[in-house]
C-alpha positions in Angstrom: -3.6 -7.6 -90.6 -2.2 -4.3 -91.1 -1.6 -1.9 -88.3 -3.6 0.7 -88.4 -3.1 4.3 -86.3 -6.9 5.0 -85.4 -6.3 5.9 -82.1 -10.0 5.1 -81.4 -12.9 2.6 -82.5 -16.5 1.7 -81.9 -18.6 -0.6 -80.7 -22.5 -0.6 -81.0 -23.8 -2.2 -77.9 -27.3 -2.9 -76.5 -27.9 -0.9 -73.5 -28.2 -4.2 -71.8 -24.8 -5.4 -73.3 -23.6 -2.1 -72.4 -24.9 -2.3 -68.8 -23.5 -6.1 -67.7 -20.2 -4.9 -69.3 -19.9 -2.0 -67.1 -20.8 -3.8 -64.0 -18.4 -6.9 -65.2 -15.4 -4.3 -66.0 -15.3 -6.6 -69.0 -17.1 -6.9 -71.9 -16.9 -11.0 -74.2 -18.6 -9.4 -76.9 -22.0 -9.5 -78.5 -23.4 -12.7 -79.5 -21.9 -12.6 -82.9 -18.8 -11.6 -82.0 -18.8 -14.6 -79.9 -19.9 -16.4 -82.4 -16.6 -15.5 -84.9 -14.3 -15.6 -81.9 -13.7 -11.2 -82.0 -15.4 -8.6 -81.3 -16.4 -6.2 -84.5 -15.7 -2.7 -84.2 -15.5 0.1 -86.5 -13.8 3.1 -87.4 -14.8 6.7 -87.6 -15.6 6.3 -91.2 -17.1 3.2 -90.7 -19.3 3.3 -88.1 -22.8 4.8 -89.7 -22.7 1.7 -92.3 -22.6 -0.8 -89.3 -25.3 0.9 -87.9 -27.2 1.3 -90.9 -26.7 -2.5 -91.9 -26.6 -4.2 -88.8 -29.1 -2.0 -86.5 -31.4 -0.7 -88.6 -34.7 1.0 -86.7 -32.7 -0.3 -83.7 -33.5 1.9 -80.6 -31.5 2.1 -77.4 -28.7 1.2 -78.7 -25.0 2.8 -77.2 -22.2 3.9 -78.8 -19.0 3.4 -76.7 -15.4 5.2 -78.1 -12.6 2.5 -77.4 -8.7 3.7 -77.1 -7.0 0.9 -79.0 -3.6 2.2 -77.6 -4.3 -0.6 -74.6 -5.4 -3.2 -76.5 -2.3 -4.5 -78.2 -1.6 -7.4 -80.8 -4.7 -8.3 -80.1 -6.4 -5.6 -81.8 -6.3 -6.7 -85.6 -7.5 -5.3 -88.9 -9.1 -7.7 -91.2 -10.3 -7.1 -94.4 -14.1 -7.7 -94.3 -17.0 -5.2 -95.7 -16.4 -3.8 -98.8 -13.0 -5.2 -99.1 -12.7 -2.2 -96.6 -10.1 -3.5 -92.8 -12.1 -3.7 -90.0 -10.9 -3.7 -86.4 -11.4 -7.1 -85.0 -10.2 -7.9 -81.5 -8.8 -11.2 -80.8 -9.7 -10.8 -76.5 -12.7 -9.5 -74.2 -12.7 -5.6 -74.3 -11.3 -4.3 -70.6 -14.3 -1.9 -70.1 -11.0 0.8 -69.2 -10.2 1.2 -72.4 -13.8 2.7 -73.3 -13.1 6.5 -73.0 -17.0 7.4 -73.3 -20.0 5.8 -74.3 -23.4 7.5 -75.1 -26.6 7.0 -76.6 -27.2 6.4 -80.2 -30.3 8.8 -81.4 -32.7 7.8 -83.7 -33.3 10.4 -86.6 -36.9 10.8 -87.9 -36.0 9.5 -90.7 -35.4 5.7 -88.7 -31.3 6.5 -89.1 -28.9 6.1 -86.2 -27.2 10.2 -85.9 -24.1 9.8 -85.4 -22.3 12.9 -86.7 -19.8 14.1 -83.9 -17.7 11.0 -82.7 -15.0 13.1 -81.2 -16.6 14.3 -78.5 
C-alpha cells in the first residue's frame, strides 16, 4: 500500500465499542474488522460514504478522529471501495492515538451529519 499523509482517520464505533475500548485503553476492532484481520477506517473524504453504506438509520453511533502519526507500518492503505485506498490497520488501535471522539447526529432526513471533522 501506498503511504498516504492524512495526518488523521476515522473510525465509526458503537457507543458500546466505543465504551469497552476506552476502559480497555485498547480497541481489536469491530466485529468485521476482526473478521478481515484490520480495522477499517476512513478518510476525511471518505467517511460520510461509510456511514451512509455501512450504518445507515444507525443511531448512537461515535465518531472517534485517530492521529496515524503513532501507528506506524502498521497503518496501510489498501485499495478497496470504489477502487478508492482505504486505511486499513494491520494491529489493535492504542486508544492514545484517538485525539477526540464524539457523537454521530442523525439528520431528519435518516443521514449521519458529519460536516466539520476538524474540530
Amino acid at each position: 500500500g501506498r503511504l498516504m499523509s492524512e495526518a488523521v482517520i476515522f473510525k465509526i464505533l458503537t457507543q458500546k465499542q466505543w465504551r469497552d475500548a476506552k476502559s480497555a485503553g485498547i480497541f481489536h476492532g469491530a466485529p468485521v474488522d476482526i473478521a478481515d484481520g484490520y480495522i477499517h477506517f476512513s478518510d476525511a473524504s471518505q467517511v460520510q460514504a461509510t456511514a451512509d453504506k455501512h450504518f445507515a438509520g444507525m443511531d448512537g453511533l461515535v465518531l472517534a478522529a485517530v492521529e496515524t502519526a503513532g501507528l506506524g507500518a502498521a497503518l496501510v492503505y489498501e485499495v478497496s471501495r470504489g477502487n478508492a485506498l482505504f486505511p486499513h490497520l494491520y494491529a489493535p488501535l492504542d486508544m492514545k492515538s484517538v485525539l477526540w471522539a464524539r457523537p454521530i447526529p442523525l439528520g431528519p432526513d435518516g443521514r449521519h451529519q458529519l460536516a466539520d471533522l476538524s474540530a
